[in-house]
C-alpha positions as CSV (number, residue, x, y, z in Angstrom):
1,X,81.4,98.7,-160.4
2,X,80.1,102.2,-160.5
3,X,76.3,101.2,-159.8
4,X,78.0,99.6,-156.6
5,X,79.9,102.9,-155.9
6,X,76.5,104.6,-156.6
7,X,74.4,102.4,-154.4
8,X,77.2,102.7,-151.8
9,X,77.1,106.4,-152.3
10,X,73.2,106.8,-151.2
11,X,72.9,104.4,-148.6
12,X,75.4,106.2,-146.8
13,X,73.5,109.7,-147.3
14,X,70.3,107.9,-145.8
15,X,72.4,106.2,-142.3
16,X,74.4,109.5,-141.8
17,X,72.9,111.0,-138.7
18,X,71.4,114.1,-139.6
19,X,71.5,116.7,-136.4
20,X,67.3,118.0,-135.5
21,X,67.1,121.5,-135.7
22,X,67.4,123.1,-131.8
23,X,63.7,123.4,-130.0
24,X,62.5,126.1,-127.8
25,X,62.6,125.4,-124.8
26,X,61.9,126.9,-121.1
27,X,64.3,126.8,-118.2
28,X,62.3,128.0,-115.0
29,X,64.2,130.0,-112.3
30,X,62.8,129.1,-109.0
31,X,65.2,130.7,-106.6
32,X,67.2,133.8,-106.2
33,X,70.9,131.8,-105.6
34,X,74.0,132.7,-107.5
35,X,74.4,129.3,-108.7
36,X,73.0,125.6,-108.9
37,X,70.1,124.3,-109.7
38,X,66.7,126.6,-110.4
39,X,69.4,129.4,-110.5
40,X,69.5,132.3,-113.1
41,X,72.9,131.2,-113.7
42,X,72.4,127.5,-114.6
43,X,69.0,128.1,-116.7
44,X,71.0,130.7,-118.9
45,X,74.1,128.1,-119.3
46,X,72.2,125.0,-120.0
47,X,70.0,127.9,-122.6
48,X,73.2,128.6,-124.3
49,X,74.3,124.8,-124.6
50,X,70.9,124.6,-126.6
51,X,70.8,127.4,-128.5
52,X,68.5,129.1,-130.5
53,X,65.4,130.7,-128.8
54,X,64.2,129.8,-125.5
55,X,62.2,131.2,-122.5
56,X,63.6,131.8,-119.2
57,X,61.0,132.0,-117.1
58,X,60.6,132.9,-113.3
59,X,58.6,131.4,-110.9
60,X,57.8,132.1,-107.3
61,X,58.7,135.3,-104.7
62,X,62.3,135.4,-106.5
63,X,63.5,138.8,-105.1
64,X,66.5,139.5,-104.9
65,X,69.2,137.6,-106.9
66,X,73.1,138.8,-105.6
67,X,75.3,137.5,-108.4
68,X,78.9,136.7,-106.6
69,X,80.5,136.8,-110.0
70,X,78.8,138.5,-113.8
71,X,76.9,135.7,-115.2
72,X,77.8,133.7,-118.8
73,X,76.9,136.2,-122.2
74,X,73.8,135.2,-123.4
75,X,73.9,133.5,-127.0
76,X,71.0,131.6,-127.1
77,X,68.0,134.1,-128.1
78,X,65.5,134.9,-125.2
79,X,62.5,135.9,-123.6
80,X,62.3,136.7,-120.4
81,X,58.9,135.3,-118.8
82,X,58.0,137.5,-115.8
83,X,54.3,136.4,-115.3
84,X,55.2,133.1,-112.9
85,X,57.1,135.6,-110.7
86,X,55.3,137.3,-107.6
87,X,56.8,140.4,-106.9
88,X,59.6,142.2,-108.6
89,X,62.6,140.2,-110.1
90,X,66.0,142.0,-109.1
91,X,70.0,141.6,-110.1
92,X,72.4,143.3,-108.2
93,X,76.4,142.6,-108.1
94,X,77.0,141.5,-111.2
95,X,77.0,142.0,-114.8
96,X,73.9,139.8,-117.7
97,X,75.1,140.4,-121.1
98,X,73.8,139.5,-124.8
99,X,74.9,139.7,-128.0
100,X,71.2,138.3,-128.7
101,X,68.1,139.9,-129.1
102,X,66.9,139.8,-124.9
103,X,62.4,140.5,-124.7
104,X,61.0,140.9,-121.3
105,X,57.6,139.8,-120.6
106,X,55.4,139.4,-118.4
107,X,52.1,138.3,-120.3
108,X,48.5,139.9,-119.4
109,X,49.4,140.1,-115.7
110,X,52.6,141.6,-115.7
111,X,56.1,141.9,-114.4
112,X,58.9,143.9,-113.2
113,X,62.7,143.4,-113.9
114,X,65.0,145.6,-111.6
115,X,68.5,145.7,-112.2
116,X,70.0,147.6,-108.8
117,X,73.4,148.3,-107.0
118,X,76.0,147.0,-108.9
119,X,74.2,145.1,-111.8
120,X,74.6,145.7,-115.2
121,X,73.8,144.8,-118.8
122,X,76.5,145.8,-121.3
123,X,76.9,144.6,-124.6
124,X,73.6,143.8,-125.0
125,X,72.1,143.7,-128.7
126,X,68.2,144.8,-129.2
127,X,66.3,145.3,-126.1
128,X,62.2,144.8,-126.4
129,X,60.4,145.8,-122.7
130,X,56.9,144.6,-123.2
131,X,57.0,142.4,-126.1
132,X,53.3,140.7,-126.7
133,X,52.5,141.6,-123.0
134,X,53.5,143.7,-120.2
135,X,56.5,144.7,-118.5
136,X,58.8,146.8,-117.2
137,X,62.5,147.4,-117.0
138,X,63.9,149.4,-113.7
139,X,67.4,151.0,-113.9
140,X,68.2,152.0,-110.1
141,X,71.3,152.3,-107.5
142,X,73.6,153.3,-110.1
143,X,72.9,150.2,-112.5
144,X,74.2,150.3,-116.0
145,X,72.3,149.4,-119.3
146,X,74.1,149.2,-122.8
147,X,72.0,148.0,-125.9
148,X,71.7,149.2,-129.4
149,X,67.9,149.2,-130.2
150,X,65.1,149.4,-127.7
151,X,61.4,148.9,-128.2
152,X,59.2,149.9,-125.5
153,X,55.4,148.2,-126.3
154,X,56.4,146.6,-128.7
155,X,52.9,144.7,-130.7
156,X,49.6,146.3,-131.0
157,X,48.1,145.7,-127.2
158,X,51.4,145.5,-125.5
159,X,52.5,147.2,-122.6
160,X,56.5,148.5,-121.8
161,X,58.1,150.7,-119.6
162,X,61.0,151.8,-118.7
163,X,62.3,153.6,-115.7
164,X,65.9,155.2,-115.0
165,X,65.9,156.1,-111.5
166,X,69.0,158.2,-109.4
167,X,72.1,159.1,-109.4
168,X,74.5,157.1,-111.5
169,X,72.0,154.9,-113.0
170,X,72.7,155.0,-116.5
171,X,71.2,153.8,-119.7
172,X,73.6,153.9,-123.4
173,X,72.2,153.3,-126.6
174,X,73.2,153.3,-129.6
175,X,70.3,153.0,-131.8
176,X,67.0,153.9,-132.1
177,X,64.8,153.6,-129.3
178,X,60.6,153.4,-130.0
179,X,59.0,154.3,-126.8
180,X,55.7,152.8,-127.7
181,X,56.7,150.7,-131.1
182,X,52.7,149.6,-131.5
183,X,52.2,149.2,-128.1
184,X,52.2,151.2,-125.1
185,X,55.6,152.8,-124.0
186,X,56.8,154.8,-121.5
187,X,60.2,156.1,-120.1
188,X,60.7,157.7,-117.5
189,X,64.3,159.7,-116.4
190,X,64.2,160.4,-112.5
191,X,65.7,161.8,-110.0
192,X,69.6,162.2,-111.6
193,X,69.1,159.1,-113.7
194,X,70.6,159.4,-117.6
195,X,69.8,158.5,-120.8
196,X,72.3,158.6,-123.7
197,X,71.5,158.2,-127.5
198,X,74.9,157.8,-129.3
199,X,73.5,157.5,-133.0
200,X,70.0,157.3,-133.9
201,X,66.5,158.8,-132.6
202,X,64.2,158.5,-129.7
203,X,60.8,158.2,-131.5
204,X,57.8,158.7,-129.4
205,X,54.9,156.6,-130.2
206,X,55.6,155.2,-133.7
207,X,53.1,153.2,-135.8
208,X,48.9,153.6,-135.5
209,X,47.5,152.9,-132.5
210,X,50.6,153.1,-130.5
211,X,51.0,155.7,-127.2
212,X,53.8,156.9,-126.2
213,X,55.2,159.6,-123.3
214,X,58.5,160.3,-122.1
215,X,59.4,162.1,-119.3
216,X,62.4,163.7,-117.9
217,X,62.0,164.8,-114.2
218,X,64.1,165.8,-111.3
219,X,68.0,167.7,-110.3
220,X,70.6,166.1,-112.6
221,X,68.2,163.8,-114.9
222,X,69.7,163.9,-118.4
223,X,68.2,162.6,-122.1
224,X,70.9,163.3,-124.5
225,X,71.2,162.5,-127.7
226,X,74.0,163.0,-129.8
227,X,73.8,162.0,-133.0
228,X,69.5,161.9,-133.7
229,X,66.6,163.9,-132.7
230,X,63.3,163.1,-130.6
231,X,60.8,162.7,-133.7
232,X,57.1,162.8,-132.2
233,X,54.7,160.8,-134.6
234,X,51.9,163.4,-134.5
235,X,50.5,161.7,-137.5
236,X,49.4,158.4,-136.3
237,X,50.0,157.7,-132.7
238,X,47.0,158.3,-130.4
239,X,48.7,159.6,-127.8
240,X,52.7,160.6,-127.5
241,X,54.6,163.1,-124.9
242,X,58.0,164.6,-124.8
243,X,58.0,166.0,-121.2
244,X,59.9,168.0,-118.9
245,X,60.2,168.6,-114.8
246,X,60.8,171.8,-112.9
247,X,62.5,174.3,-115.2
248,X,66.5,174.1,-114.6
249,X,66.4,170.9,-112.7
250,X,67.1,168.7,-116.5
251,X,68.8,169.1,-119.6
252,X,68.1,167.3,-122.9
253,X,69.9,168.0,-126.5
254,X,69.1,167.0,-129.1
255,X,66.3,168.2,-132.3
256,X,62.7,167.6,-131.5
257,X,60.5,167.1,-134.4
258,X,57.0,167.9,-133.2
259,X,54.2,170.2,-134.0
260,X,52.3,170.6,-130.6
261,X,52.6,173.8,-128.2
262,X,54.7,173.9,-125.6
263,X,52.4,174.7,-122.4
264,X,53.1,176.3,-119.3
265,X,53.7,173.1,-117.7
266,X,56.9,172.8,-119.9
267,X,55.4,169.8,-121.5
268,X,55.0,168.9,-124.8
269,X,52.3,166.8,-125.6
270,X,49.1,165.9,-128.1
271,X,45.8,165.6,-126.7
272,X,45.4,162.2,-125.1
């Protein structure tokens, strides 16, 4: 009797289904409508009923994509594939959050994300602009961006960058951000666009090999940080900037651990 409840035991641990292990997988966006198929919108819902890592990826003269409502939260973990894409990829009227690590890339040719008027991400977990290849991340017409940490070039021959442009447009995070991590990073604060730091550090080209330059420019353009400091890895990076535009025209708080003059351009900066 109990060899028969044995045997019954492990034939019915080899015939229970077991459940594979979720695959990455890419969903391609192929046109800029709110919703349906090809859409933004259905490749990051069918994404999230897979789970795990996937690629969105974007093909085609995209342009413009005018969300009529914010789209679902990302789950799944994703990279955003920007080389398929001719021209820049934009968001406007509505809100793409994560609670996920989110990489944009755009392999060795390139590519742009743009969120503009009305778009958003909030809640957004780690943030990596550039990732194994190049990209950049626009923050324009008042757009909002809320992450905790940001790499900007993130491997050895990567390229990131991101812009804050105008009035309005505004970019919280609240940990560190590595503008060039090993990579190539740069960030730019234009024209009334703000950055705010609400716990760790900005550090400016990190690890050997990396570059880094940031740059604050133009009437009302803020980098605050409130909690860290601006640490400039003098030691090791082969090129890193912490830079300034016309005198009285930006602000920035926050300590700046550096060892390089300050020249009469109001720039500080290694040689590069």
């Amino acid at each position: 009797m109990k060899k028969s409840v044995a045997l019954l035991a492990i034939f019915a641990l080899v015939l229970s289904p077991v459940t594979p292990a979720a695959r990455a997988a890419t969903y391609t966006v192929t046109t800029n409508a709110d919703s349906g198929a090809g859409s933004l919108r259905q490749a990051i819902t069918d994404a999230n009923a897979a789970t795990g890592s996937h690629t969105i990826a974007f093909s085609g003269a995209i342009g413009t994509i005018n969300l009529l409502s914010a789209l679902p939260s990302i789950t799944f973990t994703p990279v955003f594939d920007l080389s398929g894409a001719t021209g820049t990829v934009s968001l406007a009227g509505g809100a793409m959050g994560s609670s996920t690590v989110v990489s944009l890339d755009g392999g060795a040719a390139g590519g742009t994300f743009t969120l503009g008027t009305g778009a958003g991400m909030p809640g957004t977990n780690e943030l990596v602009v550039g990732d194994t290849g190049r990209a950049t991340l626009n923050v324009t017409n008042g757009a909002t961006l809320d992450n905790t940490v940001t790499r900007i070039g993130n491997v050895s021959g990567s390229t990131g960058a991101v812009t804050v442009d105008g009035a309005g447009s505004a970019w919280t995070t609240s940990d560190q951000i590595n503008v060039g991590y090993s990579g190539t990073g740069t960030l730019d604060i234009i024209n009334g666009g703000s950055v705010t730091n609400s716990w760790y550090a900005m550090d400016i080209g990190e690890n050997a090999g990396s570059v880094g330059i940031a740059t604050v420019s133009g009437a009302g353009s803020s980098f605050l940080s409130t909690h860290g400091a601006v640490r400039i890895w003098h030691r090791h990076a082969e090129c890193h900037r912490w830079r300034f535009g016309n005198p009285g025209r930006r602000h920035a708080r926050g300590p700046i651990w550096q060892r390089y003059r300050h020249d009469e351009y109001n720039q500080w900066r290694a040689s590069c």
